[in-house]
C-alpha positions in Angstrom: 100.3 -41.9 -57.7 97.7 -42.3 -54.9 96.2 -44.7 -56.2 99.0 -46.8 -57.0 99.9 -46.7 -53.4 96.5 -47.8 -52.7 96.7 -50.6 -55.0 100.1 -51.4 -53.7 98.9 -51.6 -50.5 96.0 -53.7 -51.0 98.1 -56.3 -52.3 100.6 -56.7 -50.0 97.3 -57.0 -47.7 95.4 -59.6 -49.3 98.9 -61.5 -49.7 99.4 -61.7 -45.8 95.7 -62.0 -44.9 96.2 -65.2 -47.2 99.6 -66.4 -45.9 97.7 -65.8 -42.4 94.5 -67.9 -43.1 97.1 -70.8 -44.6 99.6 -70.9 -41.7 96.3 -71.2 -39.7 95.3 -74.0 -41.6 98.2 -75.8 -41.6 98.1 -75.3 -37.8 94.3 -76.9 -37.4 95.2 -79.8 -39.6 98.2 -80.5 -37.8 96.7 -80.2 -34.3 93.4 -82.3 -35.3 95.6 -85.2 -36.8 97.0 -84.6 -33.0 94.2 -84.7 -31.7 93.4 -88.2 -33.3 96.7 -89.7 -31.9 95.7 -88.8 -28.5 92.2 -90.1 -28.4 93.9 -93.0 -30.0 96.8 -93.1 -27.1 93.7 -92.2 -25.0 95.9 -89.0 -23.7 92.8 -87.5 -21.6 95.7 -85.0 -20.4 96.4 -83.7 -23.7 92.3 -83.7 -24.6 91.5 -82.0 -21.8 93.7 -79.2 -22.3 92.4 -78.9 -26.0 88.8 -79.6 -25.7 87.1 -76.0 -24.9 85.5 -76.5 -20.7 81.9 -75.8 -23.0 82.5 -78.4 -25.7 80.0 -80.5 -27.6 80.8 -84.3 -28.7 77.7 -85.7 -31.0 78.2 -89.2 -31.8 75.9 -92.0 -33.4 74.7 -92.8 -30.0 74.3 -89.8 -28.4 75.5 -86.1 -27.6 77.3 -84.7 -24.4 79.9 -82.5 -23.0 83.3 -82.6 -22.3 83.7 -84.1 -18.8 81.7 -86.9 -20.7 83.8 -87.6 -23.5 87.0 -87.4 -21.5 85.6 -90.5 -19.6 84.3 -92.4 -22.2 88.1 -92.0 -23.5 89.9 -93.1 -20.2 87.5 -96.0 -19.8 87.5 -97.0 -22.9 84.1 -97.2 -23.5 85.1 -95.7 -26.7 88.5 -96.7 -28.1 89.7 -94.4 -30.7 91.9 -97.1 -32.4 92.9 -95.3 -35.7 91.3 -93.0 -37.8 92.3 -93.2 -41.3 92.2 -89.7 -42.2 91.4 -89.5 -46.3 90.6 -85.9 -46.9 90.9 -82.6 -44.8 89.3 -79.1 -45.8 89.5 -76.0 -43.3 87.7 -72.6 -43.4 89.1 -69.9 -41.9 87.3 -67.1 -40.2 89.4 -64.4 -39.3 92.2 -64.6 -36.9 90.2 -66.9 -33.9 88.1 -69.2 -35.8 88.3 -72.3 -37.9 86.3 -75.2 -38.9 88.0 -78.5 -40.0 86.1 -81.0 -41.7 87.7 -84.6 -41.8 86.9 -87.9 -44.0 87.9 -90.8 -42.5 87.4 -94.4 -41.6 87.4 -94.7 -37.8 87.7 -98.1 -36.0 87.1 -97.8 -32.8 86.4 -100.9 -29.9 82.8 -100.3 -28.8 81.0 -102.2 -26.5 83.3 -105.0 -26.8 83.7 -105.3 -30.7 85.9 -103.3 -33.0 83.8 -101.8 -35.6 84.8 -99.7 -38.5 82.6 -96.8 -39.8 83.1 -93.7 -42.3 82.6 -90.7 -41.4 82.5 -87.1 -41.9 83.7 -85.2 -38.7 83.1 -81.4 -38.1 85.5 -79.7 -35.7 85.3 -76.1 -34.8 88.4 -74.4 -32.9 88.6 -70.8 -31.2 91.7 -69.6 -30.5 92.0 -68.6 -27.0 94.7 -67.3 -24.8 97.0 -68.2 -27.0 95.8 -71.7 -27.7 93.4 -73.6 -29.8 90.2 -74.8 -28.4 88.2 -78.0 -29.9 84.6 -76.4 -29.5 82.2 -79.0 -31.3 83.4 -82.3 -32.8 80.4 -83.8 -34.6 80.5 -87.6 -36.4 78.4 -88.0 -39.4 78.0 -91.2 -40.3 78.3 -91.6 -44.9 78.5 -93.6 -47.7 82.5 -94.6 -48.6 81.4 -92.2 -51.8 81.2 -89.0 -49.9 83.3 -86.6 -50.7 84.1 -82.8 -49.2 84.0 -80.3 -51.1 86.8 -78.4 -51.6 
């Protein structure tokens, strides 16, 4: 009988750690195709409260912080356009922690000329407080073949 309870409760466990680590999911995919709207909208407001006060950007060009990227989107050094988002995979780690990986096809006005470029683009979120914060958003430039694996 013990160990039927034990069983039992290791089920019921494993089936709300999972409906855990997918509500979270849903929750990151939903707030990064957010996230893409508002760089789009150029919504620095919005950003700023999501983007983590320590936060990474690495782009083709170049790598900086937070205050950085926030200007680059006000100015519009960088214009966001539209990212065309084709495939989304998230890991979760535990209850604070996810990483997003997106494939999409950006176009974006830089440096005077609209450009479109695939990419592969690595977000990692802590929850904090409450929230979600966008730690690191990386761009990896790729062939229109790649694919994430799921």
């Amino acid at each position: 009988m013990k160990n039927v309870v034990v069983a039992l409760f290791l089920v019921i466990s494993s089936a709300s750690l999972f409906s855990q680590s997918t509500d979270i999911e849903t929750e990151i995919k939903e707030l990064s195709q957010q996230k893409w709207q508002w760089m789009a909208d150029k919504d620095v407001d919005k950003l700023a409260s999501l983007f983590h006060d320590k936060s990474k950007f690495v782009h083709m060009s170049g790598s900086w912080k937070k205050d950085r990227e926030l200007e680059i989107i006000k100015t519009g050094s960088i214009w966001y356009k539209n990212a065309d988002v084709h495939d989304v995979a998230v890991e979760v780690f535990g209850d604070d922690t996810a990483v997003l990986w997106n494939r999409i096809t950006l176009t974006a006005h830089v440096r005077g000329n609209d450009v479109t470029t695939e990419f592969t683009v690595t977000e990692f979120y802590k929850k904090e407080g409450g929230d979600w914060k966008l730690l690191d958003l990386t761009f990896s430039s790729v062939r229109d073949t790649h694919e994430i694996e799921h």
